[in-house]
C-alpha positions as CSV (number, residue, x, y, z in Angstrom):
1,X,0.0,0.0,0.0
2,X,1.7,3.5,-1.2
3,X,1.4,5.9,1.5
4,X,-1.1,8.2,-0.5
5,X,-3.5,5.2,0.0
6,X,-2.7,5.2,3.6
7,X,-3.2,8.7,4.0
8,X,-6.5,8.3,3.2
9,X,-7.6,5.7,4.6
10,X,-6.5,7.4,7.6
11,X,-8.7,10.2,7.1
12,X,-11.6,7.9,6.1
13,X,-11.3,6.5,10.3
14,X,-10.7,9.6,11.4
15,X,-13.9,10.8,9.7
16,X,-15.6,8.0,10.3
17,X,-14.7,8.6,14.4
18,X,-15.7,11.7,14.3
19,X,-19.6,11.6,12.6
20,X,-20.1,8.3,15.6
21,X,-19.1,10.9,18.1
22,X,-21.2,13.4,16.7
23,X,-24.6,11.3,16.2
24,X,-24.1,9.5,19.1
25,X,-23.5,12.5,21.6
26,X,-21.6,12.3,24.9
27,X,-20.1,8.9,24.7
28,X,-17.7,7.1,26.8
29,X,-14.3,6.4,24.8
30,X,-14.6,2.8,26.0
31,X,-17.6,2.4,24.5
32,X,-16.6,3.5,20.9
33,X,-13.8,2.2,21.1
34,X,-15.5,-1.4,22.1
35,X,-17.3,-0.7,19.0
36,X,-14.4,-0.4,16.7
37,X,-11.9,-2.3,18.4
38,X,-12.6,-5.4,15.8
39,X,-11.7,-2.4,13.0
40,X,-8.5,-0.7,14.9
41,X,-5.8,-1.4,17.7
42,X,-6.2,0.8,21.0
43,X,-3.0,2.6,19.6
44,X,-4.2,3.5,16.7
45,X,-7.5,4.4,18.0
46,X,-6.4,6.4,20.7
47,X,-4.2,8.6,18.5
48,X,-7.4,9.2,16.4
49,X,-9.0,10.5,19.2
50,X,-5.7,12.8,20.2
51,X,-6.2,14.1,16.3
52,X,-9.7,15.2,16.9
53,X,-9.3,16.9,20.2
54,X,-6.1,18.8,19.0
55,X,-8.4,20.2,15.9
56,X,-10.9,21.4,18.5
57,X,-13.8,19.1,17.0
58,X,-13.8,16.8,19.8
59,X,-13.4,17.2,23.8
60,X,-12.7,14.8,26.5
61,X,-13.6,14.8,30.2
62,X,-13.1,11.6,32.5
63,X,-13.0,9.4,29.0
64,X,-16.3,11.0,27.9
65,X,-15.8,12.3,24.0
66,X,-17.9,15.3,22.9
67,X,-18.6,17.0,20.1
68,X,-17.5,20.9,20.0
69,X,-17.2,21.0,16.0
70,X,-20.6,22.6,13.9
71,X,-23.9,21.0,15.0
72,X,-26.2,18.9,12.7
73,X,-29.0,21.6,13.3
74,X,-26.5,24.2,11.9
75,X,-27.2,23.0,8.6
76,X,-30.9,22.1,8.6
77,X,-32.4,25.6,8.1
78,X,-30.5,25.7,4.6
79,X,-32.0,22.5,3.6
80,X,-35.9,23.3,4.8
81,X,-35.5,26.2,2.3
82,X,-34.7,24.8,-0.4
83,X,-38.0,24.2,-2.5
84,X,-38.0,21.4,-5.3
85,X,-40.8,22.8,-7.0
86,X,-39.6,26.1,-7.2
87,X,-38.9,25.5,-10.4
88,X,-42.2,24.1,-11.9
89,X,-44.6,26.8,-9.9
90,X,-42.5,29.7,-12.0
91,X,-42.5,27.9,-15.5
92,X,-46.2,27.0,-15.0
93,X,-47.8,29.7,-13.1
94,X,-51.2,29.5,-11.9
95,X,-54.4,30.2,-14.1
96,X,-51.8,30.3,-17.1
97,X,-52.4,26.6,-18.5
C-alpha cells in the first residue's frame, strides 16, 4: 500500500470517528472504542482521538468524548429552504395553463 492510500484511509477513520461521536452525543471512549476495536488497535485508535481533540472538533472529560465542532441543526435551516418545486410553480404559473 503506497502511503497516499494510507493517508487516506487514515482520514476515512478519522472521519468516520468523528460523525459516531457526533450522532451518538456524549459517549464514553470505552464504549466506541469497544465498537471499533474489531476495525482498529487501542494505539491507533487512541491517537485518532488525540487528532480530533487537538483540531478542536472533539473534547474529553473523565474518558467521555464530545462533540464541540458545527452541530447537525446548523445546517438544517439551509435544507428546509430549499424548494423542489420552485422551479415548476414559476415555468407553470397558476391560471396560465
Amino acid at each position: 500500500m503506497e502511503i497516499k492510500d494510507k493517508i487516506k484511509a487514515t482520514a476515512v477513520m478519522v472521519s468516520c470517528i468523528a460523525e459516531a461521536i457526533r450522532e451518538a452525543g456524549p459517549i464514553p471512549s470505552g464504549v466506541l472504542y469497544s465498537a471499533l476495536m474489531g476495525h482498529m488497535d487501542l494505539a491507533t485508535y487512541s491517537r485518532m482521538i488525540v487528532l480530533l481533540k487537538d483540531t478542536g472538533l472533539v473534547k474529553e472529560s473523565n474518558y467521555l468524548l464530545t462533540w464541540v465542532g458545527a452541530k447537525v441543526e446548523d445546517t438544517k435551516p439551509l435544507l428546509k429552504e430549499t424548494n423542489p418545486n420552485a422551479g415548476i410553480k414559476q415555468a407553470y404559473p397558476k391560471g396560465r395553463w
